[in-house]
TIPA-570730 format. One record per residue: chain; x, y, z of N, C-alpha, C, O, CB in turn. Coordinates in Angstrom, 3 decimals. Glycine has a CB too. Layout:
N
SITE_cadena_n.X_n.Y_n.Z_ca.X_ca.Y_ca.Z_c.X_c.Y_c.Z_o.X_o.Y_o.Z_cb.X_cb.Y_cb.Z
SITE_A_X_Y_Z_X_Y_Z_X_Y_Z_X_Y_Z_X_Y_Z
...
***
This chain:
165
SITE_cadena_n.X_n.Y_n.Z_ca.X_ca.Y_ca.Z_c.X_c.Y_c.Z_o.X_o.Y_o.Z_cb.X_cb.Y_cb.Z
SITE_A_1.799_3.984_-24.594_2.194_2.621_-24.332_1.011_1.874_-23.730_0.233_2.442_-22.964_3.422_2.570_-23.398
SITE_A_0.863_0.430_-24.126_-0.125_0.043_-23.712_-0.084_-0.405_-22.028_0.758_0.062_-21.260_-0.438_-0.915_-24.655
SITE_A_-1.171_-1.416_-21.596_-1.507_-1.698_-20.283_-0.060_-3.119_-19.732_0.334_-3.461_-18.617_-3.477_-2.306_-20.352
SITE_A_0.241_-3.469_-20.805_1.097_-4.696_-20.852_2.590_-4.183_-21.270_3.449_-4.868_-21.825_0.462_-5.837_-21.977
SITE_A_2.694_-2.852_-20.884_4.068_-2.370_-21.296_4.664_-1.881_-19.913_5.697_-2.336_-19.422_4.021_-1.110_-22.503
SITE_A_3.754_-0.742_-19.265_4.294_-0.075_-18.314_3.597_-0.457_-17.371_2.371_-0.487_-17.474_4.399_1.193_-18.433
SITE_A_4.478_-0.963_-15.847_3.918_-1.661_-14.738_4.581_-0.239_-13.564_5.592_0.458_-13.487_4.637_-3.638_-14.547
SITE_A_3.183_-0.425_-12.765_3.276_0.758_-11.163_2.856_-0.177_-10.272_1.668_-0.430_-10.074_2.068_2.376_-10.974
SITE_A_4.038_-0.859_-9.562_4.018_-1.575_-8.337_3.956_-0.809_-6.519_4.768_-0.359_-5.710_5.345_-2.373_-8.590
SITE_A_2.818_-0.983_-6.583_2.269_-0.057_-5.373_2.085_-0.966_-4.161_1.388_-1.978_-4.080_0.763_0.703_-5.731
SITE_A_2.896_-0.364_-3.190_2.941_-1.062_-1.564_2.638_0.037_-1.135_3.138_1.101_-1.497_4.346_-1.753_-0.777
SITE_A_1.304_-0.201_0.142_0.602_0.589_1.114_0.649_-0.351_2.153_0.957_-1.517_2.399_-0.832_1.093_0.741
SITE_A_-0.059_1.294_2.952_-0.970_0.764_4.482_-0.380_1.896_5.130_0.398_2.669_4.570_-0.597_-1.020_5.420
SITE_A_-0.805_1.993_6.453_0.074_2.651_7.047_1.421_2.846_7.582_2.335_2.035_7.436_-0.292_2.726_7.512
SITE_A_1.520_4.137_8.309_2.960_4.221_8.786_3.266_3.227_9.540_2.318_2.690_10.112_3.299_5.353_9.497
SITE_A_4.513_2.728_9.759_4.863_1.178_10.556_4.696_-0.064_10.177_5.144_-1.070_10.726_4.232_0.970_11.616
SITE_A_3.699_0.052_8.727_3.042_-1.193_9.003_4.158_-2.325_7.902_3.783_-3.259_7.192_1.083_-1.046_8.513
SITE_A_5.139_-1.963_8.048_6.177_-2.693_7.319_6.150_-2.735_5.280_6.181_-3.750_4.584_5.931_-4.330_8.043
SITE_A_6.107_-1.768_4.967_5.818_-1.285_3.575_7.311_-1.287_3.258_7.600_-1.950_2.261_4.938_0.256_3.375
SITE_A_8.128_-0.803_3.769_9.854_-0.557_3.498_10.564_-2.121_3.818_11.609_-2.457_3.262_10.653_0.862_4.845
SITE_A_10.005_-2.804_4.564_10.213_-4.360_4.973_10.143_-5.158_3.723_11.023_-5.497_2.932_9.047_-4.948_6.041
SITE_A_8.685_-5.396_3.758_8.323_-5.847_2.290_9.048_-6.017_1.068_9.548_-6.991_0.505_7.549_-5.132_1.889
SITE_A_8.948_-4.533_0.765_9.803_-4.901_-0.135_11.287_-5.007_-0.259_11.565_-5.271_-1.429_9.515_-4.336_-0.845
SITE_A_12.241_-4.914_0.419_13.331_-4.982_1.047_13.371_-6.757_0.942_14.269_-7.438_0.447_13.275_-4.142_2.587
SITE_A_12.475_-7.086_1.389_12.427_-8.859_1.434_11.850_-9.243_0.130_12.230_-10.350_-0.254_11.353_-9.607_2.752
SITE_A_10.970_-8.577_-0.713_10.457_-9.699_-1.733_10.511_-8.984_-2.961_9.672_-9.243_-3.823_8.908_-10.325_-1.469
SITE_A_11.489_-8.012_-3.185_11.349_-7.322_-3.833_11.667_-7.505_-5.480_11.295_-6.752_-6.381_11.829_-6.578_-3.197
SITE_A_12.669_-9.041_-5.626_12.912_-9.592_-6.464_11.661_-11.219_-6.696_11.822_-12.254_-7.342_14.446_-9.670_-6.183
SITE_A_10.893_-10.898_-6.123_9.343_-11.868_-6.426_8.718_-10.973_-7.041_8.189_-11.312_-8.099_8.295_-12.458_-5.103
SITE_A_8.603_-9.818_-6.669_7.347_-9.139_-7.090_7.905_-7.885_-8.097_7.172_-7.672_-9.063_6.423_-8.559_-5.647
SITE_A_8.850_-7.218_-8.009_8.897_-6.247_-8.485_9.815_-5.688_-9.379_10.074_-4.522_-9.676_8.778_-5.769_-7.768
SITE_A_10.404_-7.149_-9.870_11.017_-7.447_-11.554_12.113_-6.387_-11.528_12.400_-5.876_-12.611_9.737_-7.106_-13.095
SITE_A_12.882_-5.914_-10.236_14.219_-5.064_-10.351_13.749_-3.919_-10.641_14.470_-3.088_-11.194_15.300_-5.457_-11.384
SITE_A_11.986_-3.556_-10.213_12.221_-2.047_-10.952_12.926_-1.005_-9.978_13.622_-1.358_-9.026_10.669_-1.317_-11.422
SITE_A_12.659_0.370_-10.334_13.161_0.882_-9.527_12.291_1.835_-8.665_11.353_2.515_-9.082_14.108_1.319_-10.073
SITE_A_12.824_1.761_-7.217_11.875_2.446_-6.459_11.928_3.908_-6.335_12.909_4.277_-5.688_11.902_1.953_-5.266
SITE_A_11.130_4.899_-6.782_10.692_6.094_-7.286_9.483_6.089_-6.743_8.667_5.169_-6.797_10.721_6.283_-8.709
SITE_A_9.324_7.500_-6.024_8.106_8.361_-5.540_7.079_8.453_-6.568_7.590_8.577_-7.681_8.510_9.819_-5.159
SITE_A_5.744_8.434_-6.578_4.991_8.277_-7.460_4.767_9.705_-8.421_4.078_9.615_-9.437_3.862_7.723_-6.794
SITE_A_5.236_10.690_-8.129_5.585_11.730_-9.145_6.398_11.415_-9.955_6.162_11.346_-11.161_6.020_12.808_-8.728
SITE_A_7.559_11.159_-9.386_9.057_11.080_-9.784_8.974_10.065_-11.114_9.534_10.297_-12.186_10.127_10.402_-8.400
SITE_A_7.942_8.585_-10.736_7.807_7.655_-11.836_7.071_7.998_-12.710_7.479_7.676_-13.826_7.435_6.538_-11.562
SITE_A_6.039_8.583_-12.687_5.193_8.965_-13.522_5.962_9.955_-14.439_5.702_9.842_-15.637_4.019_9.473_-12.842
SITE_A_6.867_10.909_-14.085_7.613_11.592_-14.872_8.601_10.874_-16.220_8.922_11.258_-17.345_8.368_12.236_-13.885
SITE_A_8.843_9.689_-15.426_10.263_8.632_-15.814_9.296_8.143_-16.858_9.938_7.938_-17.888_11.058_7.213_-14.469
SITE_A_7.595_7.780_-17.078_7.207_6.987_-18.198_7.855_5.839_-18.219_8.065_5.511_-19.387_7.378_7.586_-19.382
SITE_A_8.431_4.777_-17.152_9.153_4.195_-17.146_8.041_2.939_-16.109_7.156_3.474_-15.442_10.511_4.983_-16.797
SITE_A_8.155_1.362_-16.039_7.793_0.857_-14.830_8.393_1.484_-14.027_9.239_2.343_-14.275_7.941_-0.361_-14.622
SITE_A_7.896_1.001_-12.598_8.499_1.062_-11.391_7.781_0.744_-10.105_6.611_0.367_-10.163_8.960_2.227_-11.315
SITE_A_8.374_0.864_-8.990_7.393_0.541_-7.477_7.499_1.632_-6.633_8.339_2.510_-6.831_7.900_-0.808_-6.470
SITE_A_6.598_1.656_-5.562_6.413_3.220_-5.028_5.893_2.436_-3.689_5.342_1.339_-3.593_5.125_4.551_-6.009
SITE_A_6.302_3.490_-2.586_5.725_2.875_-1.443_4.681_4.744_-1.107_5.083_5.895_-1.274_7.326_2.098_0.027
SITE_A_3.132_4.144_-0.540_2.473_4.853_-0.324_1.618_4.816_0.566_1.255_3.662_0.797_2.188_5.041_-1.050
SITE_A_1.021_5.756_1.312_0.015_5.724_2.326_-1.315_5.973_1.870_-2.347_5.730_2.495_0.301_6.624_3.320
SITE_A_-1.205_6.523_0.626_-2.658_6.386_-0.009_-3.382_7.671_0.458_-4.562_7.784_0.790_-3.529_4.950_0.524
SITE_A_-2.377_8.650_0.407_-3.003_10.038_0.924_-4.134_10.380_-0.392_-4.535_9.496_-1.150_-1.578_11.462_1.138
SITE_A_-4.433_11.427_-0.463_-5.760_12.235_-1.861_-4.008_12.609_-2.545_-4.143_12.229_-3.708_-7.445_14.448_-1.171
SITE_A_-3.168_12.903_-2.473_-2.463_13.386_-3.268_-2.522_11.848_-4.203_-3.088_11.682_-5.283_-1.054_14.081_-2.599
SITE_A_-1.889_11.018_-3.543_-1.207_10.097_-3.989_-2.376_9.234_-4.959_-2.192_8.474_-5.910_-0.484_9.350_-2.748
SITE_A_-3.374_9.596_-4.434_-4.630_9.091_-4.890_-4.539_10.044_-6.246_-4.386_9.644_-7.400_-6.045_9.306_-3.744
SITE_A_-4.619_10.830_-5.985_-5.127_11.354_-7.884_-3.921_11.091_-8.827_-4.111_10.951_-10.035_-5.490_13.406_-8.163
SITE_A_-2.467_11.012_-8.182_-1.439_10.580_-9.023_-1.864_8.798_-9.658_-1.625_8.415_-10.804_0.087_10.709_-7.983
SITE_A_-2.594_7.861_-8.439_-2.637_6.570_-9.173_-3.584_6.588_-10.503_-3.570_5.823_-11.467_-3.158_5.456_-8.158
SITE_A_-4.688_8.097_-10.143_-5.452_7.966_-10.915_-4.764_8.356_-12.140_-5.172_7.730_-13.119_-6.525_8.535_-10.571
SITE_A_-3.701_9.334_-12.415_-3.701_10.049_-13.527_-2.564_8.609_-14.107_-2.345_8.515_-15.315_-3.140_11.972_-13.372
SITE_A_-1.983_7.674_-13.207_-0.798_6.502_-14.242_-1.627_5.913_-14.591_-1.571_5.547_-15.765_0.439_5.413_-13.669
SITE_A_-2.946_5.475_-13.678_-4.162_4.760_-14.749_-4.686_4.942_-16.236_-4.988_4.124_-17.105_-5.301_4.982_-14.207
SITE_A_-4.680_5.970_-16.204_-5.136_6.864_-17.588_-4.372_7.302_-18.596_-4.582_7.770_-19.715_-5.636_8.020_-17.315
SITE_A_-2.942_6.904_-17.596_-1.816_7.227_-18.576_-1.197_5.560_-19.358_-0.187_5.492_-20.059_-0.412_8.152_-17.500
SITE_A_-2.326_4.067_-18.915_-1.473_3.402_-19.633_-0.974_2.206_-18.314_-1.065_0.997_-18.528_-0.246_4.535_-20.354
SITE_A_-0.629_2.574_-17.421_0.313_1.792_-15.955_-0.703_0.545_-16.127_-1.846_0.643_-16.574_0.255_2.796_-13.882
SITE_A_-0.328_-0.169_-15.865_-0.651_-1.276_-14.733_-0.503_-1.340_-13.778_0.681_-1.383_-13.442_-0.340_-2.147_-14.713
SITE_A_-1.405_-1.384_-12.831_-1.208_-0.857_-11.313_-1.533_-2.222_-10.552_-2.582_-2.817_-10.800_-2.363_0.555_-10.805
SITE_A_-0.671_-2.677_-9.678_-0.917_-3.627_-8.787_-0.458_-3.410_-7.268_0.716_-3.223_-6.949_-0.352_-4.742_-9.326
SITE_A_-1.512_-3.458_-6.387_-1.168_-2.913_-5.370_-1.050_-4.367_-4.440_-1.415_-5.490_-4.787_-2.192_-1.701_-4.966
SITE_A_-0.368_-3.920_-3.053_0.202_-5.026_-1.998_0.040_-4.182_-1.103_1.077_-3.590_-0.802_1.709_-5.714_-2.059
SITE_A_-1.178_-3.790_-0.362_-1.662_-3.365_0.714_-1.467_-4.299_2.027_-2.175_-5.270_2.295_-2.953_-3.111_0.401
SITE_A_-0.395_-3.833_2.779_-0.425_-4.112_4.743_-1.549_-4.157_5.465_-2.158_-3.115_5.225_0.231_-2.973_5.650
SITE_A_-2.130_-4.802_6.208_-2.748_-4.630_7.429_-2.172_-4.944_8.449_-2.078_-6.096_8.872_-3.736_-5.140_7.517
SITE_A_-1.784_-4.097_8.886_-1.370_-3.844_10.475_-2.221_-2.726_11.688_-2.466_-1.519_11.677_0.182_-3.225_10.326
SITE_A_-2.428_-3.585_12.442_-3.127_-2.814_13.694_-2.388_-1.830_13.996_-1.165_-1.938_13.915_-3.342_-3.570_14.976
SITE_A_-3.181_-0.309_14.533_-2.196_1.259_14.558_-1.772_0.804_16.228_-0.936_1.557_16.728_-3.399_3.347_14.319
SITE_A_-2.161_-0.106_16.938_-1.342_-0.364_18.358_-0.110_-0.999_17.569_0.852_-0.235_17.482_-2.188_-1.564_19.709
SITE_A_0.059_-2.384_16.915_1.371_-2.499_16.711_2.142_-1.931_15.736_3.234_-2.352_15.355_1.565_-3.525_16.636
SITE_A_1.472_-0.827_15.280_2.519_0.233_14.490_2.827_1.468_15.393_3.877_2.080_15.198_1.820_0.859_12.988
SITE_A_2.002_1.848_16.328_2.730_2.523_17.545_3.939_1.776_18.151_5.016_2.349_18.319_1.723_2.710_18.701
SITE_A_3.769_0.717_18.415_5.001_-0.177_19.141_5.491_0.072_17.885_5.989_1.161_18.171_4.888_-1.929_19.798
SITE_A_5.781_-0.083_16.578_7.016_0.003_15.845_7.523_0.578_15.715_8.748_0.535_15.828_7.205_-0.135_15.110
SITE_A_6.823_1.492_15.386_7.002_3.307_15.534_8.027_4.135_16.358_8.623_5.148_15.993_5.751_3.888_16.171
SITE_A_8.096_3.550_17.426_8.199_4.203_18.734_9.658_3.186_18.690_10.759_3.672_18.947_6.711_4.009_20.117
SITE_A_9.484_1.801_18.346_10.984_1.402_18.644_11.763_1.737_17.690_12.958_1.654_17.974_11.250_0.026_18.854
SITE_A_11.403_2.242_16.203_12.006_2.795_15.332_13.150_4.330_15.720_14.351_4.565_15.584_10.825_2.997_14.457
SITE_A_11.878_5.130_16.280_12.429_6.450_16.450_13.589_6.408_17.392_14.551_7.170_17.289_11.387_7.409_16.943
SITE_A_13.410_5.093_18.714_14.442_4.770_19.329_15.782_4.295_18.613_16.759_4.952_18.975_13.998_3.933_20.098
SITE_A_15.933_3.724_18.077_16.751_2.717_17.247_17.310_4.411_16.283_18.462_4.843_16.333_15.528_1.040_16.161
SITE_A_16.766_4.728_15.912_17.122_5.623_14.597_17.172_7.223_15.194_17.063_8.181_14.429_15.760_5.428_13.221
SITE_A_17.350_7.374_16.639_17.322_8.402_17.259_16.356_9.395_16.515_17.029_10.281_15.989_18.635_8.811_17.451
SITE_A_14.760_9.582_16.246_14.200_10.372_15.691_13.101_10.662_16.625_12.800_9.886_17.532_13.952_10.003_14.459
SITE_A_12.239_12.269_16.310_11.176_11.760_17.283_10.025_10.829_17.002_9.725_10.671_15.818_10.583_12.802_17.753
SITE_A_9.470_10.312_17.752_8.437_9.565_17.620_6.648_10.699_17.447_6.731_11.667_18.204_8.656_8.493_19.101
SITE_A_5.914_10.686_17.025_4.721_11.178_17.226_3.389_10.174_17.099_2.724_10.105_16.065_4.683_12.244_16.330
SITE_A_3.131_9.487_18.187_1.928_8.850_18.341_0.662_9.428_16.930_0.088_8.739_16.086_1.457_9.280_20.066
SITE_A_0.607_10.875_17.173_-0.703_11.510_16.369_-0.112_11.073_15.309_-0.826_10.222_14.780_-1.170_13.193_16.371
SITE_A_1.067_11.284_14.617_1.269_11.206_13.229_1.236_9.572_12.493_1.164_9.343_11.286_2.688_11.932_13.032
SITE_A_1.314_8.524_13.644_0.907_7.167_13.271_-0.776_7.329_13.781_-1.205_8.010_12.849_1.952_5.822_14.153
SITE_A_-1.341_7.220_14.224_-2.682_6.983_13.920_-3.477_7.693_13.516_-4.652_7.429_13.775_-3.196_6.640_14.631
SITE_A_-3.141_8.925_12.688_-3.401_9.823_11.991_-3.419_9.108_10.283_-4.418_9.038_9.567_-2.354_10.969_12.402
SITE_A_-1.890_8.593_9.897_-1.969_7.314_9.080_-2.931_6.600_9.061_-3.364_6.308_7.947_-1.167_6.516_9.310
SITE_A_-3.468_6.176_9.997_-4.060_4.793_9.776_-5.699_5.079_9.721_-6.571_4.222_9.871_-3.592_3.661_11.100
SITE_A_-5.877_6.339_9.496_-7.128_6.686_9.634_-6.964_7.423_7.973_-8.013_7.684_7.383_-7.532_7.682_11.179
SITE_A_-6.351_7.563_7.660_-6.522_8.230_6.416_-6.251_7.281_5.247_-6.845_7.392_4.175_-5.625_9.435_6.351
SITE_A_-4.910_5.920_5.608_-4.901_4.436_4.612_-6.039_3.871_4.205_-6.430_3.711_3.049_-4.303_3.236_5.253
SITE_A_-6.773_3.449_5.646_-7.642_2.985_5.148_-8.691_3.608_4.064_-8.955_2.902_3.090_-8.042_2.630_6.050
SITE_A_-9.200_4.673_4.157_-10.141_5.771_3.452_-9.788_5.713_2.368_-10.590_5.516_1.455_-10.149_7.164_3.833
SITE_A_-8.459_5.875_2.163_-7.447_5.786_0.382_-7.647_4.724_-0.168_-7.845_4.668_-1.382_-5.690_5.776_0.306
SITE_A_-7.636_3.475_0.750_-7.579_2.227_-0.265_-8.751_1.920_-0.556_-8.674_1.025_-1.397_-6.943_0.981_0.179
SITE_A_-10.433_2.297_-0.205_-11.456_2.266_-0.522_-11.565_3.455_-1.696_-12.223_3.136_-2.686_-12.219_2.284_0.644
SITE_A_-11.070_4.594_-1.680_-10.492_5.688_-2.796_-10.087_5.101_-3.899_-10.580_5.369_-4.994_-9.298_6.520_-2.377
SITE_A_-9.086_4.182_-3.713_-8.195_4.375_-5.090_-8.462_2.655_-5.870_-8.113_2.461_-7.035_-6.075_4.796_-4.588
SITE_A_-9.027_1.685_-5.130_-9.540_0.614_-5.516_-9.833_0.366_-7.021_-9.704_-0.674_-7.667_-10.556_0.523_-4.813
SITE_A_-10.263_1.599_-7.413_-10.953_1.363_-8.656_-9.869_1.592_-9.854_-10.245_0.836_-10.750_-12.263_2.372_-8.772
SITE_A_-8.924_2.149_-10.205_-7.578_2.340_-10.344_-6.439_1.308_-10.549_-5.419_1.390_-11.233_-7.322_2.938_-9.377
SITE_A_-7.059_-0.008_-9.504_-5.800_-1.103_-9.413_-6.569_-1.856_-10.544_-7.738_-1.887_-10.929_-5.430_-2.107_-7.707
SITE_A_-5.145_-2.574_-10.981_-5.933_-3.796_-12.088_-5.708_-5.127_-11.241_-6.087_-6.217_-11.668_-5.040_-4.014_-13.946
SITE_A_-5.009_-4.956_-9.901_-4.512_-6.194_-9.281_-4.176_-6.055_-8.050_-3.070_-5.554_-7.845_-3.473_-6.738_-9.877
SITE_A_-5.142_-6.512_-6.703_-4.504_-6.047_-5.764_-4.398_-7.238_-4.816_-5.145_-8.213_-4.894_-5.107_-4.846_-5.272
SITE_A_-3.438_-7.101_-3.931_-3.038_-8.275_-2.862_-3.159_-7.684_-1.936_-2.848_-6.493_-1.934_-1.743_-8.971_-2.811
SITE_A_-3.793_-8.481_-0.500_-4.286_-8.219_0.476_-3.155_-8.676_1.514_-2.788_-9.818_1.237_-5.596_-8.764_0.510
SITE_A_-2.528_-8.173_2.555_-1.642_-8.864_3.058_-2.073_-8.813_4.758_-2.961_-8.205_5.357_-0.206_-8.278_2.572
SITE_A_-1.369_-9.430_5.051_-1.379_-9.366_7.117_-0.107_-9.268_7.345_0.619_-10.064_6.748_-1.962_-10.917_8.215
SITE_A_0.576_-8.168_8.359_2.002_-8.071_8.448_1.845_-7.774_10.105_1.978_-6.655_10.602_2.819_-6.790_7.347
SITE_A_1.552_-8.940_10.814_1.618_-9.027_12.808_2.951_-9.560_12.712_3.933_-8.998_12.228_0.311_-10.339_13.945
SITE_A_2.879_-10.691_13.218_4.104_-11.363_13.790_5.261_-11.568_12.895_6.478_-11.443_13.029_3.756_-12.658_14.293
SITE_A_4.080_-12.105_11.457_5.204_-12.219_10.210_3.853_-11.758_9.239_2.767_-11.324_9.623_6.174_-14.151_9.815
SITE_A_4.259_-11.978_8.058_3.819_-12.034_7.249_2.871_-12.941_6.056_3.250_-13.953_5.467_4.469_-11.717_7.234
SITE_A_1.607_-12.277_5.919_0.490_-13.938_5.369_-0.211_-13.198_4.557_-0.927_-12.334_5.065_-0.787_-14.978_6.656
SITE_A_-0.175_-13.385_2.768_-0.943_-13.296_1.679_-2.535_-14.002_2.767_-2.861_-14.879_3.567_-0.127_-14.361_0.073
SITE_A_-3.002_-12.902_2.056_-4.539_-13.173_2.516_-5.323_-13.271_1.347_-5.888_-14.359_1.460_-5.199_-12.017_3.446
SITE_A_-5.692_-12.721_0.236_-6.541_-12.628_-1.621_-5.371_-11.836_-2.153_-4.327_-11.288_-1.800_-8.483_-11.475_-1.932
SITE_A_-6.207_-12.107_-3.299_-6.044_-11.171_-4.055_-7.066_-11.256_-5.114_-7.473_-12.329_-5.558_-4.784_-11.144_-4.461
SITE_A_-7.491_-10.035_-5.529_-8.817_-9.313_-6.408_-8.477_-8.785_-7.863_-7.375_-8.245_-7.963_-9.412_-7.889_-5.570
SITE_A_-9.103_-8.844_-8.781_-9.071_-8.269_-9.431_-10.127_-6.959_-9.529_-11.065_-7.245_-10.274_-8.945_-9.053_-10.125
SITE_A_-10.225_-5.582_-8.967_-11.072_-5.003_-8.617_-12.227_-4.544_-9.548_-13.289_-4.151_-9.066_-10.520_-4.227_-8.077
SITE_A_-11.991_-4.602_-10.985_-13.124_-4.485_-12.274_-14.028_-5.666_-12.121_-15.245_-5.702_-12.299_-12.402_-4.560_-13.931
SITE_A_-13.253_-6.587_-11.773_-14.128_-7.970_-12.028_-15.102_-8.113_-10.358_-16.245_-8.512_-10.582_-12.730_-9.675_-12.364
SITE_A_-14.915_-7.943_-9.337_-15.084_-8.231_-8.157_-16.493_-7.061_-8.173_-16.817_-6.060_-8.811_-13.616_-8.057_-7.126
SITE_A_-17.080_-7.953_-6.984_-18.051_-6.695_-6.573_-17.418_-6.219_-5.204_-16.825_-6.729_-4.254_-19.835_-7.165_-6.347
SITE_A_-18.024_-4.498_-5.758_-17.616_-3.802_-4.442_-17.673_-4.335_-3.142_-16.710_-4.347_-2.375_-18.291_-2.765_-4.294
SITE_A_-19.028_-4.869_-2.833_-19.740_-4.897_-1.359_-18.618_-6.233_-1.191_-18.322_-6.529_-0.033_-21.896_-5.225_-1.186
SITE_A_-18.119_-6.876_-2.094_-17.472_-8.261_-1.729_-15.641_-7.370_-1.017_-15.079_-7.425_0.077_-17.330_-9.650_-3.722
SITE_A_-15.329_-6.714_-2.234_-14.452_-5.692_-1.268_-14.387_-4.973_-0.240_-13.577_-4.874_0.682_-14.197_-5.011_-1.605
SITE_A_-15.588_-4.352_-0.574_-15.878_-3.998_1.026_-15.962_-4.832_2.312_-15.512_-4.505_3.410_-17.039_-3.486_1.082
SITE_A_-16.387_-5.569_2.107_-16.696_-6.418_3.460_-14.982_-7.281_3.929_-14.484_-7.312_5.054_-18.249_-7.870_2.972
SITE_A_-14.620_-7.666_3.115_-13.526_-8.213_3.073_-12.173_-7.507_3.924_-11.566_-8.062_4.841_-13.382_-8.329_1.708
SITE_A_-11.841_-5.954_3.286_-11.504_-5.050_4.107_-12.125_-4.744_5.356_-11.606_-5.002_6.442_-11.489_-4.161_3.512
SITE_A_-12.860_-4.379_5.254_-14.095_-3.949_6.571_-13.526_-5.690_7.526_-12.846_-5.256_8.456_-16.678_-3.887_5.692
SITE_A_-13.533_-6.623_7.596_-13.098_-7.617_8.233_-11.425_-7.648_8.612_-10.920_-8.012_9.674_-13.548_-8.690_7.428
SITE_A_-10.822_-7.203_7.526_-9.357_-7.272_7.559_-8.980_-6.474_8.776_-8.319_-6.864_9.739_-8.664_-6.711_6.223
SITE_A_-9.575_-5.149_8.545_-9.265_-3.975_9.249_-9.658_-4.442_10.694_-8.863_-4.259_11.615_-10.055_-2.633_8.684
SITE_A_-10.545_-4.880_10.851_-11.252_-5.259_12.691_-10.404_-6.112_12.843_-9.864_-6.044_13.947_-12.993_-5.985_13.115
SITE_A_-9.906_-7.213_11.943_-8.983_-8.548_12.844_-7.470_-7.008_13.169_-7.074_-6.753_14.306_-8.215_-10.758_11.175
SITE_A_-7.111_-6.513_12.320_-5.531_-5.283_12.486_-5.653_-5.076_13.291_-4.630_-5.286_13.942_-5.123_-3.944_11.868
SITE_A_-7.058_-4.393_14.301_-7.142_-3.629_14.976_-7.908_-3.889_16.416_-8.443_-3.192_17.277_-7.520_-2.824_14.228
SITE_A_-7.573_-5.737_16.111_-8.456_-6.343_17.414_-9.694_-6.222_17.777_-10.064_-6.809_18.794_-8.067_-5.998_18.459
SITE_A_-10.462_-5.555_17.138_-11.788_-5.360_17.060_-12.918_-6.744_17.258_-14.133_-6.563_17.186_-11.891_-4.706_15.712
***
């Protein structure tokens, strides 16, 4: 199937950083009723769909192999600072009686970022977002067409305003 048949609607960032929010709120703007499936699970289905991810190396060689298989991949990457995804974190596990683990959120947020410089090359379309107080479209790239260092820097900026830097 071609590039204009089968669509992989990909929401990242890290843990907390409102990825399950997102789309919960815009999910009929952006993501045409597909259905939300783990990125194995869709890739199996040969079917569109949307996936929420942290952009681990697993998840990374799966975007690579729907690339090659045909997907259209458009990603909607979070930036959120790992202090106010600890505060979310932490009021989550409260709220939802679970434990909380500090390491396992900024453990996230050290490995998102690394992925989305990873898997960049993969997207045919990506949106840059800010998710603090509310929520604010920041670009969006087409990453074949763009130069790296212009991505790079761009992130590399995103990430210091997340993280108060």
């Amino acid at each position: 199937m071609s590039k204009e048949g089968m669509q992989l609607i990909v929401i990242a960032g890290g843990e907390a950083s409102g990825r399950h929010s997102f789309l919960r709120n815009f999910r009929h703007s952006f993501a045409l009723d597909f259905s939300l499936r783990s990125l194995e699970e869709g890739l199996k289905k040969k079917e569109s769909f949307v996936t929420i991810v942290s952009l681990n190396n697993e998840e990374i060689d799966l975007l690579k192999q729907a690339a090659t298989s045909g997907y259209r991949l458009t990603l909607y990457y979070l930036f959120t600072g790992s202090t106010l995804a600890l505060y979310r974190a932490h009021s989550r596990s409260i709220i939802e009686k679970k434990v909380f683990s500090k390491t396992n959120v900024l453990s996230s947020y050290s490995f998102t970022y690394k992925g989305l410089a990873k898997s960049l090359p993969y997207f045919d379309l990506v949106f840059f977002l800010k998710n603090y107080k509310e929520l604010e479209f920041i670009s969006a790239y087409e990453p074949q067409k763009t130069e790296e260092e212009v991505l790079a820097r761009t992130i590399l900026a995103l990430k210091r305003e997340a993280e108060g830097e």
